[in-house]
N, C-alpha and C positions, 0 to 999 in steps of 0.2 A: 441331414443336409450334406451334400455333395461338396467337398472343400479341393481346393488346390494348391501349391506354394504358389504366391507370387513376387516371391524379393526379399531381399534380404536389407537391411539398415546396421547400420550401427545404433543408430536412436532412437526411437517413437515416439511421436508426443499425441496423445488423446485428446483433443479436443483444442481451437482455434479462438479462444476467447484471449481475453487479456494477458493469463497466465500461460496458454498456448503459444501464443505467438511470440514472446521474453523468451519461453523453453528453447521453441524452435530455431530462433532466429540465433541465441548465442550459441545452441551446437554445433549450428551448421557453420556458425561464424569461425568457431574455434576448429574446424577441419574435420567434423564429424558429419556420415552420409546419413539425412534425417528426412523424416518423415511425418508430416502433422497431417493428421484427422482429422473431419469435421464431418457433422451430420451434414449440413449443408456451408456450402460456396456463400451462400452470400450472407451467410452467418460471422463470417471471421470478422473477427471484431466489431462486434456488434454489442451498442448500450444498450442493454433492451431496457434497463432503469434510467439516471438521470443522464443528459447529454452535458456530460462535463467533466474534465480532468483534474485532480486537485480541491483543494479545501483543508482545511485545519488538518495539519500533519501528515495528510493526505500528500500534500503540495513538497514536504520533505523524501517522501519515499519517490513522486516522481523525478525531482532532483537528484534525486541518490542512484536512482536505477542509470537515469541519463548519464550522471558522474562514472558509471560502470562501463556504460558503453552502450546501453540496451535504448528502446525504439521510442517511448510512449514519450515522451519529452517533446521529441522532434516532431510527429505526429500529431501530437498537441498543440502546437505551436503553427504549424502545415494548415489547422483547418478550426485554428479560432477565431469566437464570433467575438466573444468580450473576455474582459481579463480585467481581476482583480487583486488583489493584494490583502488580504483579509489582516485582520488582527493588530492592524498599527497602531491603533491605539495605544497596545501591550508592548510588552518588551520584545528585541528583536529574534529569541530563542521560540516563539509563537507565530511569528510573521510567518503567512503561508500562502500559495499563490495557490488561484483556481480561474479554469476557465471555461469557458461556454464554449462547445465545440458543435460542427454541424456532425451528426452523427454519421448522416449515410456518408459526407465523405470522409470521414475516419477511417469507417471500414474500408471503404474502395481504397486507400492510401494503401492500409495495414494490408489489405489483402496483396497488393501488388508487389512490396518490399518484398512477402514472404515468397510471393511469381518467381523475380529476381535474384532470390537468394540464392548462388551457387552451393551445390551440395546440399539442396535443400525440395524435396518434394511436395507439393500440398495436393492432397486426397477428402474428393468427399466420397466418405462411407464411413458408417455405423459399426463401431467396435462393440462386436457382442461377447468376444471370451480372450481371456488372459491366462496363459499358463507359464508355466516355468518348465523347461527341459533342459538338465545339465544348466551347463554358464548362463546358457540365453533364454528368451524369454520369447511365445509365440504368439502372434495379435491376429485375430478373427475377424473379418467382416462377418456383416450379414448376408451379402451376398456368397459365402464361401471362401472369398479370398484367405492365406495363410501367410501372411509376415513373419519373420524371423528377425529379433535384435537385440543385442547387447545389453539395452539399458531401454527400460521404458516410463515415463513420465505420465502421470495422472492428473489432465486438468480439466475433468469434467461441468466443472462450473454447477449451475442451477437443472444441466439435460438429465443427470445420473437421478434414475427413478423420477424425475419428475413429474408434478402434479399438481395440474390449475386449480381454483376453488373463487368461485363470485358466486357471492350468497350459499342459499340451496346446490348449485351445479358445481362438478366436479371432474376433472379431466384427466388423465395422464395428455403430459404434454413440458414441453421445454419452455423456453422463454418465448416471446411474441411468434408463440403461436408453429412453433418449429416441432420437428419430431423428439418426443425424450429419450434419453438412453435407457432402454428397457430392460436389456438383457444382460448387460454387464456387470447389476449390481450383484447378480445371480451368483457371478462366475467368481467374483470377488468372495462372497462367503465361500465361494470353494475351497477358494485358496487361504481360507481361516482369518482373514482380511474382516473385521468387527464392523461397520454400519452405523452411522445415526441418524435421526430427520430432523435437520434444520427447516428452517422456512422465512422466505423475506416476500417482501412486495412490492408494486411500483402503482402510482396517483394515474389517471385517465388524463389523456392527452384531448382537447378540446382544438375546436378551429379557429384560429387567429381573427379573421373578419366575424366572428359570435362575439366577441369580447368589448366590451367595454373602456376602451383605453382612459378615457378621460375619468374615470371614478380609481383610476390606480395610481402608485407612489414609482415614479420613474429610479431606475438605477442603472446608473451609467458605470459604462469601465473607466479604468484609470489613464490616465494620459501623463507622459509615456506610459507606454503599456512595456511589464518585465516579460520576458521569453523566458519560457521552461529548460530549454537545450544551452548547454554552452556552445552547439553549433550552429544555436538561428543568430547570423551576425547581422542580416536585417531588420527593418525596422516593419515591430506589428502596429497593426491600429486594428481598433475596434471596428465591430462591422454593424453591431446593432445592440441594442440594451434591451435590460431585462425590465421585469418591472413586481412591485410588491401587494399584497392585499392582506386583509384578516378576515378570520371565521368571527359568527359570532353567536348570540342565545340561537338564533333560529335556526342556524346550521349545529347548532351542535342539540338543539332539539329533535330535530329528523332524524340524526342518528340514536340520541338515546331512546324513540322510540321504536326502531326498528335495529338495534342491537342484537336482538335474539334470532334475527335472518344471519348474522357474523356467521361463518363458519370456524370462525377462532374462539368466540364466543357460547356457540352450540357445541363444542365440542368433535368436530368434525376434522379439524388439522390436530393432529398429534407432534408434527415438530415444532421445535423451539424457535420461535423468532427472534430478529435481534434487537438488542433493549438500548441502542441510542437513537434506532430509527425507527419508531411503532408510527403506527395506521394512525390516523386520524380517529378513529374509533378508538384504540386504545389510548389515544391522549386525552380525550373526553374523559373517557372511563377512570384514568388513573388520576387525572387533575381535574376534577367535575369543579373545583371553586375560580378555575382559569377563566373568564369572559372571553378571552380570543386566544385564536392558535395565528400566526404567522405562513403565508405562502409567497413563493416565488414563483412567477409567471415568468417563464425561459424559452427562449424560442429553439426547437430542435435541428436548425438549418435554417439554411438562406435558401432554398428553392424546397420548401415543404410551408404548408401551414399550420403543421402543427404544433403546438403549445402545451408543455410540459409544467403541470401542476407542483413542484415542488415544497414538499412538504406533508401532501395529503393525498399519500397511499391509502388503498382500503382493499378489504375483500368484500363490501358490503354487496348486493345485489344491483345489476345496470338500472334501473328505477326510482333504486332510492339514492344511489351517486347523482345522477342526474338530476334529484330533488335536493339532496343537499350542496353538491354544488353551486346551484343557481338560488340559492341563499348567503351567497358571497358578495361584496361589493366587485362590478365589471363582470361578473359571471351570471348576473337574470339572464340572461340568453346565451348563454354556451353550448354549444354542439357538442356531444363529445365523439371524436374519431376511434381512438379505441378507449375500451374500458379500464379501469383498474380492476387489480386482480392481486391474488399473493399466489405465491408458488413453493410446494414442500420439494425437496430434493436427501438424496443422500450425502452424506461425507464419511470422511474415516475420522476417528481418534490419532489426533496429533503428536501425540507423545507415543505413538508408535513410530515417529522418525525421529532420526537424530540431525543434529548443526548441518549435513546437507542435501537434507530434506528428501533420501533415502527410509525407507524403510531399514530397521533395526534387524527384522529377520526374513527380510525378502532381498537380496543383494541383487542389485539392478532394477528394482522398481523406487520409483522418487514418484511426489506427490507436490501439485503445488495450487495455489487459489482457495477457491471454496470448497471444494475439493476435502482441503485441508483444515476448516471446520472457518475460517475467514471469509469478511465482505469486504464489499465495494471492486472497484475496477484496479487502484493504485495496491492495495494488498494483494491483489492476485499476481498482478506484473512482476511486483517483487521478487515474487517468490519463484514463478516460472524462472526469472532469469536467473537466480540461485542454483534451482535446482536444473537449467538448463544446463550449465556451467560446468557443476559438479558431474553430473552424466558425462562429460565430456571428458572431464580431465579423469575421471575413472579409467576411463576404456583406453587414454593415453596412458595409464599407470603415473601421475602426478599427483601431488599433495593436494586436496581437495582444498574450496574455498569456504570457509567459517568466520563468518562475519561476529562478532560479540556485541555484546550492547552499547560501548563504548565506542563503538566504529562508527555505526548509524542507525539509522529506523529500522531500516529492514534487518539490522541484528536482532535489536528489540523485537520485534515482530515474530520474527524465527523462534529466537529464545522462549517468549512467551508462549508458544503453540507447541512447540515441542515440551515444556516443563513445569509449565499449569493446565493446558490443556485450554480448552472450549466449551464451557456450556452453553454457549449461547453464538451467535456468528460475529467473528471478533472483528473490533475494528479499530482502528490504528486511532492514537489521540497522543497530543504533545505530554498528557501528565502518565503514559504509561512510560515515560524516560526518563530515569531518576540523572540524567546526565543532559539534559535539552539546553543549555545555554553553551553545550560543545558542539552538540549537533544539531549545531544551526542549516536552514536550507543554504544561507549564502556561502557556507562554506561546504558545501557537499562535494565541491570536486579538490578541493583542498585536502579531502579526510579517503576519498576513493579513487581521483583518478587515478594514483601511482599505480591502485590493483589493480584496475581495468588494464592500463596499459603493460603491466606484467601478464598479467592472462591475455592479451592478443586482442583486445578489443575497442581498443583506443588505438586511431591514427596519427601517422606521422604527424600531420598538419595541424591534430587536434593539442598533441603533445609537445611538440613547440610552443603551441598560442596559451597553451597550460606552462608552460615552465614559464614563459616570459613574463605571463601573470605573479607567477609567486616571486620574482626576483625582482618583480616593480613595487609588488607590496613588502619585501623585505628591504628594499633600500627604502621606501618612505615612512616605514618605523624607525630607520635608522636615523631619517633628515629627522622628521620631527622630534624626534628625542635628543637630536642634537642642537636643532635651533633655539636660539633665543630670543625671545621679542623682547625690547628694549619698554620700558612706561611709557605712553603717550596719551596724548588730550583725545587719539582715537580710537587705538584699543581702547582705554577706560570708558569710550563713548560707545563702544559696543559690546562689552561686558557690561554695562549697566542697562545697556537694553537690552540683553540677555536677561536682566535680574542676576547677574553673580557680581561677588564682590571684584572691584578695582582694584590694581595692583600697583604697588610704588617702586616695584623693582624690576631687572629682567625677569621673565618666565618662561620656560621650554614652551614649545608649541605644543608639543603632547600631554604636559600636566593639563594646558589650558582645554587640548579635549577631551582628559578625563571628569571634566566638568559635566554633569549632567542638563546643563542647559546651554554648553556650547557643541556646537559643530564647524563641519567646514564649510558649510556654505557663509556661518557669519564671520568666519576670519577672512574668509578671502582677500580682501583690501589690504589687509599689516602684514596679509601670508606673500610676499614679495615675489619668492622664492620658487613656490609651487611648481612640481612639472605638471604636464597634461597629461593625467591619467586615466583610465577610464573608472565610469563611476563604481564599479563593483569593486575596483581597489580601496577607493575612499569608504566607502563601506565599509569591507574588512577590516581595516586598518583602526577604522574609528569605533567599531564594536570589539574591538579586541582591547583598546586603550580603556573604553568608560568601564567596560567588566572584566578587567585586569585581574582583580582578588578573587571574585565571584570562579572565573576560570582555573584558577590556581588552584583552588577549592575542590573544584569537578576531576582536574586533572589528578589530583593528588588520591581522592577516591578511584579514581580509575586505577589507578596506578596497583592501589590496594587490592579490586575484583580480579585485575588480570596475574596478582598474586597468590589469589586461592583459586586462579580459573588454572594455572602453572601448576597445581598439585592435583593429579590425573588421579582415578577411579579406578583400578583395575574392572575391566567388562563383566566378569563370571562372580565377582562376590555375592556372597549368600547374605544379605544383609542381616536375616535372622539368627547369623551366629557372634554380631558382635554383640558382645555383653555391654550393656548399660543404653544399644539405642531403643529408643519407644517403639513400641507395636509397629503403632500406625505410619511413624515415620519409616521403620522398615519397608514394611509391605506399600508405600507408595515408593521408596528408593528403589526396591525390585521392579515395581511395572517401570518408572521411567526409563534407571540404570543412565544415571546423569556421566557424562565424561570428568568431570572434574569437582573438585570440593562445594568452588563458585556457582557451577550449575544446583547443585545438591542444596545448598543455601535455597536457592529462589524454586523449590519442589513446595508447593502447595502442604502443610503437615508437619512440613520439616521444621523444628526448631533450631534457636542457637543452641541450646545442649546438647542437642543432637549431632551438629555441626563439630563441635566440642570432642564427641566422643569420636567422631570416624577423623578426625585433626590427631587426637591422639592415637588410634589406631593404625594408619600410618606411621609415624611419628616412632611407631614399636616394630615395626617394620614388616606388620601381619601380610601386606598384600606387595610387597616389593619385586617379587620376582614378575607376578604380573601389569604390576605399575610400568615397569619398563616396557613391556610389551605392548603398553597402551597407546607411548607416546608417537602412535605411528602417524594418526592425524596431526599436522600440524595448522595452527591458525594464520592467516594472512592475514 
């Protein structure tokens, strides 16, 4: 092939999906000249799974990202259909927003910010080879073009080696139907870059007038409807609802007799798929005593008719989807528009990067998405803007950005992939945070904006209406914890309709909300006093007062992790020369090669003795000269 230079960057980002576009947009935000790739233009931001942002913890990491600075909040918020608030039920450390979004204009949004973005070029063409020369690093089309740049980011999503499979048939191919990246997985083993095959799915989209409305279970959004961005100051409303149904013997009859057409089943997909979101076939299979499985009927836009099956991906064959589908209650007549399908792709092993999302022996290549052995849309964003970030402040010579677990999701997130790794395609859940009633979504810009706005990516405007927030919620812990309500015939008449005890004496207003069955909406009347604040203050305010101790708790732990997180690793130890660590705990400390004590704790293998013995070998002062030399990272 005939190559030529065409340009030079400071950045490059491979690929324009979720974690693409987080990469691109904060380099370019941060003053770096960048460049995003896409096999195709009308692929950027594209759901080719469900058309929705958020969901159980999910809903936290888009918060977190938006709290940084980054896009998908706002964009979410731009072109939602419904909106939910899951989990109220449960305590407020679990509340998580998700919302029904119109897909195609998502993309068209995303795709235009990235148009927009000063210092920011968007390219379709097909990354076939990746090299390293001296400092920098050289990017390939297909067509011959030759890139030169600083820092290069991998977010190839489900394109890297991809490969369709419905039933019997089997494709190389990318998501709905686009070209896979074919040749880059190639150029990756060159550069001694490891491989593995995941594999996930997405349910067949059917046509809206085939359906049966009247045999389904209406689900409406919430009114008010919550906004993802601290920057939607308007008000959303719903635009249209979802709606619910169940499988039941005779659909999951169809499948168990034509299981053996699975191509996951026949042995025909070798990657690992991921295990909180299996097929419909696989939920048969693994729960054969269940009577019904659960779907949601989503509509994927306001000017499309197509209806998004959620719940009941397959790789079964177009014939028998189409049979066991219309075995559903509303679904005897459904068309389907397109098929479901699963799709294998490649990733790397994780714990070949460290905290910012850098490769550990490739200096200027970062890695972010699926890519990175993670699903869904919200884990991929993360991570792009992470490692978008980091790219940047590198090539600035600045202290990189290293989130901990204690900071937010997307620490946890990070953490986790870099230092247990992935066998399977990981995905974010509130009980992977042994700290979730600190990193709550309502307080996500409480725990992140100060960094976004230190790293440059928070606005003046935004930075104001954020400080004046936190100094409304710090005077009204201050009023309520100074007020006192005096006994009367009507606080007692509305602590008794609460169900809590009556009081015969003064009581602070804040003991009276650390009551688990009061709020502010039933003081209001005796609360005289109150300023007009907005409602995300009274929230704060009043999940901080009822889980006071529970808080105290977490924070005190915290306190503890970023105490052994404080005792650094030197990089070069031989772990197989300290006497008394176990085998196995060595030889997994070498492949990770954790930065600090804390990470080395949460390494898969690793025991507390273990922990024990590398505590006291510092402690002796075996690795002290290169301890110091370690603490060149520091965390924000």
């Amino acid at each position: 092939m005939t190559t030529y230079h065409a340009g030079d960057f400071d950045i490059i980002v491979i690929g324009a999906g979720h974690a693409g576009i987080e990469a691109g947009l904060a380099a370019a935000r941060l003053g770096c000249h960048t460049a995003v790739f896409t096999i195709n233009l009308d692929a950027v931001g594209n759901c080719p799974c469900n058309p929705s942002i958020g969901g159980t913890a999910k809903g936290h990491l888009v918060r977190e990202i938006d709290a940084l600075g980054g896009e998908m909040g706002k964009t979410a918020d731009q072109c939602m259909i419904q909106s939910r608030m899951l989990n109220l039920g449960k305590g407020p450390a679990v509340h998580s927003l998700r919302a029904q979004i119109d897909r195609n204009q998502y993309a068209r949004v995303m795709k235009h910010k990235l148009e927009l973005c000063p210092a920011l070029e968007l390219k379709q063409a097909e990354v076939v080879a990746l090299a390293q020369k001296y400092e920098f690093w050289r990017v390939t089309t297909r067509l011959g073009a030759v890139y030169q740049a600083k820092a290069v980011i991998i977010c190839t999503g489900t394109f890297l080696g991809g490969k369709i499979f419905v039933g019997e048939v089997s494709f190389e191919s990318g998501p709905d139907g686009m070209f896979p990246s074919a040749f880059l997985p190639d150029s990756l083993h060159r550069l001694g870059i490891s491989l593995r095959r995941f594999k996930t799915g997405t349910p067949a989209r059917v046509r809206k007038s085939s359906i049966d409305f009247s045999q389904l279970e209406v689900q409406q959004g919430d009114d008010p409807v919550e906004p993802f961005s601290y920057d939607t100051l308007h008000t959303l409303e719903n635009k249209d609802v979802c709606y619910i149904s169940w499988t039941n013997e005779e659909t999951h009859q169809v499948i168990r007799d034509n299981i053996h057409r699975s191509p996951l089943y026949a042995g025909m997909i070798e990657g690992v798929g991921p295990r909180y979101c299996p097929s419909i076939e696989d939920k048969i299979t693994r729960f054969p005593d269940k009577p019904r499985h659960q779907l949601f009927i989503e509509p994927c836009g306001l000017e499309t008719e197509e209806m998004y099956l959620q719940g009941m991906s397959s790789s079964l064959p177009e014939e028998v989807q189409a049979a066991f589908y219309r075995k559903i209650p509303g679904l005897e007549n459904a068309e389907i528009m397109r098929s479901a399908y699963a799709i294998e792709y490649d990733c790397c092993d994780p714990t070949l990067l460290d905290g910012t999302l850098e490769f550990k022996d490739w200096p200027g290549l970062y890695g972010a998405g699926q890519f990175n052995g993670s699903s869904g849309y919200e884990e991929a964003a993360a991570q792009g803007l992470v490692a978008g970030v980091n790219a940047a402040l590198k090539i600035q010579g600045k202290d990189p950005l290293i989130l901990d677990r204690a900071s937010s999701y997307i620490g946890t997130l990070i953490d986790d992939l870099i230092t247990k790794g992935a066998a399977d395609p990981y995905r974010m859940m509130t009980s992977r945070s042994e700290y979730r009633l600190v990193l709550r979504q309502d307080n996500a810009d409480q725990r992140l904006t100060p960094i976004g706005r230190k790293l440059g990516l928070i606005s003046d405007e935004r930075w104001e209406r954020f400080s004046a927030k936190m100094e409304a919620k710090r005077r009204e812990l201050k009023r309520v914890n100074q007020t006192v309500l005096p006994p009367s015939e009507q606080l007692n008449s509305i602590l008794v309709s609460c169900e809590t005890t009556p009081v015969s004496t003064g009581v602070r207003l804040g003991d009276l909300l650390k009551r688990p069955q009061v709020g502010y909406s039933q003081l209001g009347p005796v609360d005289k006093e109150r300023p007009d604040l907005p409602k995300a203050v009274w929230e704060s305010v009043e999940i901080e007062l009822k889980y006071e101790g529970y808080i105290k708790r977490q924070l005190a732990d915290i306190q503890e992790m970023r105490r052994l997180e404080g005792k650094k690793l030197p990089p070069d130890i031989d772990y197989q020369l300290i006497k008394g660590l176990r085998l196995e705990a060595a030889e997994k400390l070498g492949k990770i090669r954790p930065e600090n004590i804390g990470q080395a704790g949460r390494v898969s293998g690793v025991s507390p003795a273990d922990i024990s013995v590398l505590l006291i070998w510092l402690a002796a002062g075996e690795g002290q000269s290169s301890e110091l030399n370690c603490g060149k990272r520091k965390e924000m």
